[in-house]
C-alpha beads as a LAMMPS data file, in Angstrom:
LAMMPS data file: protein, C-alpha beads

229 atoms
228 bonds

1 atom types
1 bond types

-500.0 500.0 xlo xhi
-500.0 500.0 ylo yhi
-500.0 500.0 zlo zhi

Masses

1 110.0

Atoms # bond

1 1 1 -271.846 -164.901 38.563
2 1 1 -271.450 -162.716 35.540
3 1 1 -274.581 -162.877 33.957
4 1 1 -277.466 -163.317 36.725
5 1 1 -281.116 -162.673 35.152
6 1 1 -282.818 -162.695 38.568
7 1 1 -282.668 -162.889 42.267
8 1 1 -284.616 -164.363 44.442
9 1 1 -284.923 -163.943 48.501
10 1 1 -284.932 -168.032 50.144
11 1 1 -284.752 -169.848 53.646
12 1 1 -282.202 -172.615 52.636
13 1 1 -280.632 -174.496 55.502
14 1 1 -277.165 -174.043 56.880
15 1 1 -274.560 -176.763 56.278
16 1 1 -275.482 -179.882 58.348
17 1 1 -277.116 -183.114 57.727
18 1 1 -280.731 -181.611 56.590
19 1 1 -278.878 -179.493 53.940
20 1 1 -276.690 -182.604 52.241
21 1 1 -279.920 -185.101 51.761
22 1 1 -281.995 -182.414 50.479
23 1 1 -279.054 -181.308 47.988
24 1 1 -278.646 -184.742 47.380
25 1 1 -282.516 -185.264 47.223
26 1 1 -282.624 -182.885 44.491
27 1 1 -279.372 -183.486 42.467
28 1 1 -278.020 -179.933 43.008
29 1 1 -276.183 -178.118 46.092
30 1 1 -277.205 -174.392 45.793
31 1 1 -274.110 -173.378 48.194
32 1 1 -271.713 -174.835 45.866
33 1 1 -272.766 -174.939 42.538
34 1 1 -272.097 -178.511 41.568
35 1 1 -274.625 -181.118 41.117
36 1 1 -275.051 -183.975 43.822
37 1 1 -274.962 -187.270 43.264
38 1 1 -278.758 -188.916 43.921
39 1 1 -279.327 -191.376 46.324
40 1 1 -281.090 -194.756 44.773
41 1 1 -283.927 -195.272 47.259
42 1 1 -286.281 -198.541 46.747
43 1 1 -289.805 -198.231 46.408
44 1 1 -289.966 -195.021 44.105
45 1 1 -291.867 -195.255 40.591
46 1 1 -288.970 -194.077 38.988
47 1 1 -285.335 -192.653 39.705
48 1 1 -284.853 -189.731 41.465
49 1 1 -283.475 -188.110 38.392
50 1 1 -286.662 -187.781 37.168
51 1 1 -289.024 -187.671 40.259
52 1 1 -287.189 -184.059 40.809
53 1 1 -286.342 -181.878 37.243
54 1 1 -288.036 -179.041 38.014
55 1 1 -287.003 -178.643 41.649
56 1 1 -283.207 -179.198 40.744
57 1 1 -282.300 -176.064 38.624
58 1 1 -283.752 -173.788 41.847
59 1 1 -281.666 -176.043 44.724
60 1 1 -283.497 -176.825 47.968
61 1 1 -285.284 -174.251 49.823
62 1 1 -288.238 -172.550 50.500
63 1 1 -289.813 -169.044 48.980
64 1 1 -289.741 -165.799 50.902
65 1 1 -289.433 -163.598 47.761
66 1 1 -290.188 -165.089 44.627
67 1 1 -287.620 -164.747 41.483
68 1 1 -287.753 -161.295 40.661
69 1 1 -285.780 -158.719 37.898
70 1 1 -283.875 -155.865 39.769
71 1 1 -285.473 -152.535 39.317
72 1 1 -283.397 -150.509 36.620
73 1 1 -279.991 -149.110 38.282
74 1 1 -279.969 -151.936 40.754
75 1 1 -276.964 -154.132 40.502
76 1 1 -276.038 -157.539 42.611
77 1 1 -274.175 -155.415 45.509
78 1 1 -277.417 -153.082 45.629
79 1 1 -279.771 -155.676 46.174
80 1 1 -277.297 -157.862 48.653
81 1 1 -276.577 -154.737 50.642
82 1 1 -280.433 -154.334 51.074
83 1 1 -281.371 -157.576 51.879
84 1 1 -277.864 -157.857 54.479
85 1 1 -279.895 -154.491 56.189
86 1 1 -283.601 -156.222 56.153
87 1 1 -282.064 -159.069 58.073
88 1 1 -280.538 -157.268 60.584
89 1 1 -284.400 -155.793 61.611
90 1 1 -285.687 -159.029 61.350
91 1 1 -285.827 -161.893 63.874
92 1 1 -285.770 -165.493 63.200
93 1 1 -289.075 -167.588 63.403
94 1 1 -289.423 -171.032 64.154
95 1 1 -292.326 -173.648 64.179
96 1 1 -292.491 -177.390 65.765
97 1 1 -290.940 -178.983 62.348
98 1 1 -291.451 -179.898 58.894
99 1 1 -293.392 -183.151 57.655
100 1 1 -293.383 -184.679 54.089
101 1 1 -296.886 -183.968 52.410
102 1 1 -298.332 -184.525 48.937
103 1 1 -299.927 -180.909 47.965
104 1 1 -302.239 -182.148 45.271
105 1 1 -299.669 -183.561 43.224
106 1 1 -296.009 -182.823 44.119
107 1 1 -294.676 -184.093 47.114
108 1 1 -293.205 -181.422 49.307
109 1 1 -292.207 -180.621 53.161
110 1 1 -294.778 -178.438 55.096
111 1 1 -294.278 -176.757 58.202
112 1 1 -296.226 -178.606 61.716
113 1 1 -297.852 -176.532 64.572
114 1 1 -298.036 -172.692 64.728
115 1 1 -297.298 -170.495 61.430
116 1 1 -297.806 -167.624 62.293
117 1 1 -294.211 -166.684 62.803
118 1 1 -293.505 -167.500 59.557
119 1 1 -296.262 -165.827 57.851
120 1 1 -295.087 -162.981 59.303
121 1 1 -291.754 -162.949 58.149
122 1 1 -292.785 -163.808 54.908
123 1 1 -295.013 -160.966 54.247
124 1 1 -291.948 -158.377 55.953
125 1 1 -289.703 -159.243 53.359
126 1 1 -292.221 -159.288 50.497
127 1 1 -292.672 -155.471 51.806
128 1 1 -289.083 -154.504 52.321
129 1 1 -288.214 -155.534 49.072
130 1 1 -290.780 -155.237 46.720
131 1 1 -288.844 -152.009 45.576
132 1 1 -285.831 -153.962 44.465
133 1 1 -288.004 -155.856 41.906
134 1 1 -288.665 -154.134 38.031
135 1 1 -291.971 -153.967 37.144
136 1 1 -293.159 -157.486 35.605
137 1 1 -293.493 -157.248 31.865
138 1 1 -296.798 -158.783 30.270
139 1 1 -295.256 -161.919 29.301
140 1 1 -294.115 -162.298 32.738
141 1 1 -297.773 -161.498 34.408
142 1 1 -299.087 -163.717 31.936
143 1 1 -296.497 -166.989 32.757
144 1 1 -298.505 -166.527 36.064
145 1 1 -301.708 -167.772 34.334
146 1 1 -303.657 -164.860 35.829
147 1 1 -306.789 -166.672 34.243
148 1 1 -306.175 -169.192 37.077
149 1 1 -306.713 -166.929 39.571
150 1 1 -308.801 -165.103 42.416
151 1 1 -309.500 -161.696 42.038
152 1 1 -307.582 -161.322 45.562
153 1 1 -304.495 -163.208 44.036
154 1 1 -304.675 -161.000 40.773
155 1 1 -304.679 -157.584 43.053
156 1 1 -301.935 -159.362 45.043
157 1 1 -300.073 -160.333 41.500
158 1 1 -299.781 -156.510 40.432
159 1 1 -299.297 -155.097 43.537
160 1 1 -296.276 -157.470 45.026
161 1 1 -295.428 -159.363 41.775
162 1 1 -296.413 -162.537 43.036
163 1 1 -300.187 -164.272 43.619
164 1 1 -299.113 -166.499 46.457
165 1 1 -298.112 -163.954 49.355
166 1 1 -299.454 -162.363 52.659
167 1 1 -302.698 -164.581 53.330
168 1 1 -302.152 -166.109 49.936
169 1 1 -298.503 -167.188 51.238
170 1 1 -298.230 -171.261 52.390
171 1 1 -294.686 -171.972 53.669
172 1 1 -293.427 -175.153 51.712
173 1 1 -290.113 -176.925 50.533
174 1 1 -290.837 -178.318 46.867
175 1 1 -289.177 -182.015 46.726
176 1 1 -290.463 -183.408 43.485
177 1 1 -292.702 -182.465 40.251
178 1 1 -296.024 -181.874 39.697
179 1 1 -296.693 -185.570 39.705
180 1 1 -299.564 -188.028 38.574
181 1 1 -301.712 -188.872 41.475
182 1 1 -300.155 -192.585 42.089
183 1 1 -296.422 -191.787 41.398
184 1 1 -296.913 -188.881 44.202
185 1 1 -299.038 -191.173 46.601
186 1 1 -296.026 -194.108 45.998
187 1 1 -293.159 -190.916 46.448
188 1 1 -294.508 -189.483 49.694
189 1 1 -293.886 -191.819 52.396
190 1 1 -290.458 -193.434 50.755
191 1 1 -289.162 -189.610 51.075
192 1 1 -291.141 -189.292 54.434
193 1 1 -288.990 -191.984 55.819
194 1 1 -285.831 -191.094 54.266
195 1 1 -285.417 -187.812 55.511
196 1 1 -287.147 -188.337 58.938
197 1 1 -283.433 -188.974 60.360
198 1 1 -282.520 -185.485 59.385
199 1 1 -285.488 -183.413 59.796
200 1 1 -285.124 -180.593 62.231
201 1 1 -287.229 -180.194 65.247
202 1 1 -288.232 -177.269 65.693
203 1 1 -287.670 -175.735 62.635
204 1 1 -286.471 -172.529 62.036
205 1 1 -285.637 -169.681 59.617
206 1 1 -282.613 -168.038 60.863
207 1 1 -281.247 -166.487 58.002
208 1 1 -282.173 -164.585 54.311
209 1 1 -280.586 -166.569 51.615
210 1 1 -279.702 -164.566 48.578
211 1 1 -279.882 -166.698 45.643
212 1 1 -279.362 -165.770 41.691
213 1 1 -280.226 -167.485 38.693
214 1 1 -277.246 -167.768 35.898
215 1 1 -278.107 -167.431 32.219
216 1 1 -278.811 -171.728 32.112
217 1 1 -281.847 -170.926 34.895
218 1 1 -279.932 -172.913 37.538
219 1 1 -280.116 -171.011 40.881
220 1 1 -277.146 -170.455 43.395
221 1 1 -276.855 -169.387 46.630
222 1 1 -274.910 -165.918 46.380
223 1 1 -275.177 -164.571 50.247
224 1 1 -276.445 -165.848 53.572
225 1 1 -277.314 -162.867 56.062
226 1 1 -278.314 -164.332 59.674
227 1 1 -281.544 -162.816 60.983
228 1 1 -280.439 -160.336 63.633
229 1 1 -282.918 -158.500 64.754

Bonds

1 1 1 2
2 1 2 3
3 1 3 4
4 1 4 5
5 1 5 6
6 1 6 7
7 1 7 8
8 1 8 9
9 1 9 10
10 1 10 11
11 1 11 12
12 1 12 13
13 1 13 14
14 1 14 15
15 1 15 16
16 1 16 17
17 1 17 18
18 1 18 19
19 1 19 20
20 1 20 21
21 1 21 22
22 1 22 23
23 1 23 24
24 1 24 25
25 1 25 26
26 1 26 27
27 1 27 28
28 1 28 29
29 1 29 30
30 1 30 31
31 1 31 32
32 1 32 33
33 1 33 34
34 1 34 35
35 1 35 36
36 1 36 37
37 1 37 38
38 1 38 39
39 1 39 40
40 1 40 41
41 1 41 42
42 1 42 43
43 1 43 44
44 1 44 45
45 1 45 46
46 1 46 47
47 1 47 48
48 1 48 49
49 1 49 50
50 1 50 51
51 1 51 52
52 1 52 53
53 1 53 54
54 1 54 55
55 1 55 56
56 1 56 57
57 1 57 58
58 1 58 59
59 1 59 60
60 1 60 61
61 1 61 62
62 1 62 63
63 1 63 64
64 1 64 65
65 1 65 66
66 1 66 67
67 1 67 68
68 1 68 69
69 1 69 70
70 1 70 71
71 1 71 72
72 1 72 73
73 1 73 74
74 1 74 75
75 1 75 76
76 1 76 77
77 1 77 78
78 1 78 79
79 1 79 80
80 1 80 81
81 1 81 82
82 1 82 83
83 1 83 84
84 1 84 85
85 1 85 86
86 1 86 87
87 1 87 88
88 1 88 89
89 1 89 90
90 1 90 91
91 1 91 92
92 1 92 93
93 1 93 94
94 1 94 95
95 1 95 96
96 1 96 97
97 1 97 98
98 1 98 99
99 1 99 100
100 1 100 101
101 1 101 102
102 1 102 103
103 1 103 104
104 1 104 105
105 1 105 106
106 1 106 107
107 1 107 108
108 1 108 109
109 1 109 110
110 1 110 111
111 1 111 112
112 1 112 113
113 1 113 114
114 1 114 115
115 1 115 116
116 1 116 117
117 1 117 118
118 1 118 119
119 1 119 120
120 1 120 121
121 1 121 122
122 1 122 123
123 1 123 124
124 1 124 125
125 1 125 126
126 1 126 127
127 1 127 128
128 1 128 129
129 1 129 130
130 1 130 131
131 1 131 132
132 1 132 133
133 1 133 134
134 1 134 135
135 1 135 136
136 1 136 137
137 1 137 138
138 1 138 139
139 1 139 140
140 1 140 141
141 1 141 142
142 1 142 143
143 1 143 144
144 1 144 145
145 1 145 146
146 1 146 147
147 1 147 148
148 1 148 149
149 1 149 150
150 1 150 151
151 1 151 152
152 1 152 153
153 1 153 154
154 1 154 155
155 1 155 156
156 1 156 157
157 1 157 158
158 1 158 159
159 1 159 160
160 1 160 161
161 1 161 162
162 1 162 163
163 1 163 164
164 1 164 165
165 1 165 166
166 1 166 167
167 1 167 168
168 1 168 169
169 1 169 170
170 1 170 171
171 1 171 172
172 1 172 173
173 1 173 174
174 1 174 175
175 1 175 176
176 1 176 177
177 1 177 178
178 1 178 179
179 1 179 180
180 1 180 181
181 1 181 182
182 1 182 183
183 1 183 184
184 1 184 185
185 1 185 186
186 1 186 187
187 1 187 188
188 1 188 189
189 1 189 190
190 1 190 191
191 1 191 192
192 1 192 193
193 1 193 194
194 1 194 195
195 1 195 196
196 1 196 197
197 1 197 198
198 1 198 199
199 1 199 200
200 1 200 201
201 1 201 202
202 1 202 203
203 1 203 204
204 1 204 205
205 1 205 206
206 1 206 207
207 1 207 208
208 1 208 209
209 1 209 210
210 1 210 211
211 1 211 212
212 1 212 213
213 1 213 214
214 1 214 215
215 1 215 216
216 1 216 217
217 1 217 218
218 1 218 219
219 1 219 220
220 1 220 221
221 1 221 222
222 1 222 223
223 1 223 224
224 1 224 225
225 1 225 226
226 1 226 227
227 1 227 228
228 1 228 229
């Protein structure tokens, strides 16, 4: 990756069955760089193709640290040698499993049972790394729509460079688009039953996934560092 523009701090799962249909879900494998070829699955209001645009260029996972500019002197080994040291303090954390929900418009899995462990590790790497990021320019503050939101999100916005963490923060896995309200009702339970083989039970974030964004906005996975602590 010669020119990378941002990084961005993920869960993604480990190779397996759960990380090949979402890859495949989504048209794009993260670990490898290449697109997937998408499954053609009955019932759906359109093709995959274009149930899942948006999702595609950032690959299957799930937010810890949102895309972010390195601070000014930081290169790719700086920030991968500080996020390989975070994950060696951190420990894993795990919840009863994920379920396919529609969140107002794009369909999505959400974690079941207990959060709490995963709030928590959230909000620990928003912390340990929010001095990696550069300070967010006012067209980026502004891409954030801070019309749209609380006076709590703003103060959260300018203070960790992104509105939805700490008690803001809501542990998802983005599957489609922002949808129209019947193509997202029709979506939901023909993706509910086609990954239900596959989803794990209990789920669990065992690792911080590294990923970088190349100069077409298409994300990769760059490093995997196992939660150790």
């Amino acid at each position: 990756m010669d020119q990378m523009k941002r990084f961005a701090i993920f869960y993604a799962p480990r190779p397996g069955p759960f990380a090949e249909a979402t890859a495949a879900l989504l048209g794009w494998d993260s670990a490898s760089a290449r697109p997937a070829p998408q499954p053609d699955l009955p019932g759906l209001p359109m093709p995959l193709a274009g149930l899942t645009t948006d999702p595609r260029k950032y690959g299957f996972h799930g937010t810890l640290r949102a895309p972010f500019r390195p601070a000014d002197g930081l290169g790719a080994d700086d920030v991968a040698d500080a996020v390989r040291t975070l994950s060696r303090q951190l420990s894993p954390a795990t919840c009863d499993g994920l379920s396919v929900q529609n969140l107002h418009g794009f369909v999505a899995l959400t974690p079941m049972g207990d959060t709490s462990a995963l709030n928590t590790l959230a909000a620990q790497v928003v912390r340990a790394t929010n001095p990696l990021r550069a300070p967010m320019t006012g067209a980026e503050r502004a891409r954030r729509r801070p019309e749209s939101l609380s006076p709590r999100q703003l103060a959260l916005l300018d203070t960790w460079g992104y509105p939805h963490v700490m008690e803001d923060f809501h542990f998802h896995l983005t599957l489609t688009n922002m949808l129209p309200a019947d193509h997202a009702a029709q979506t939901a339970p023909v993706l509910s039953a086609h990954l239900a083989p596959v989803l794990p039970k209990p789920f669990a974030i065992e690792d911080l996934c590294l990923f970088c964004e190349d100069a077409d906005g298409r994300f990769h996975l760059l490093h995997r560092f196992p939660l150790s602590g």
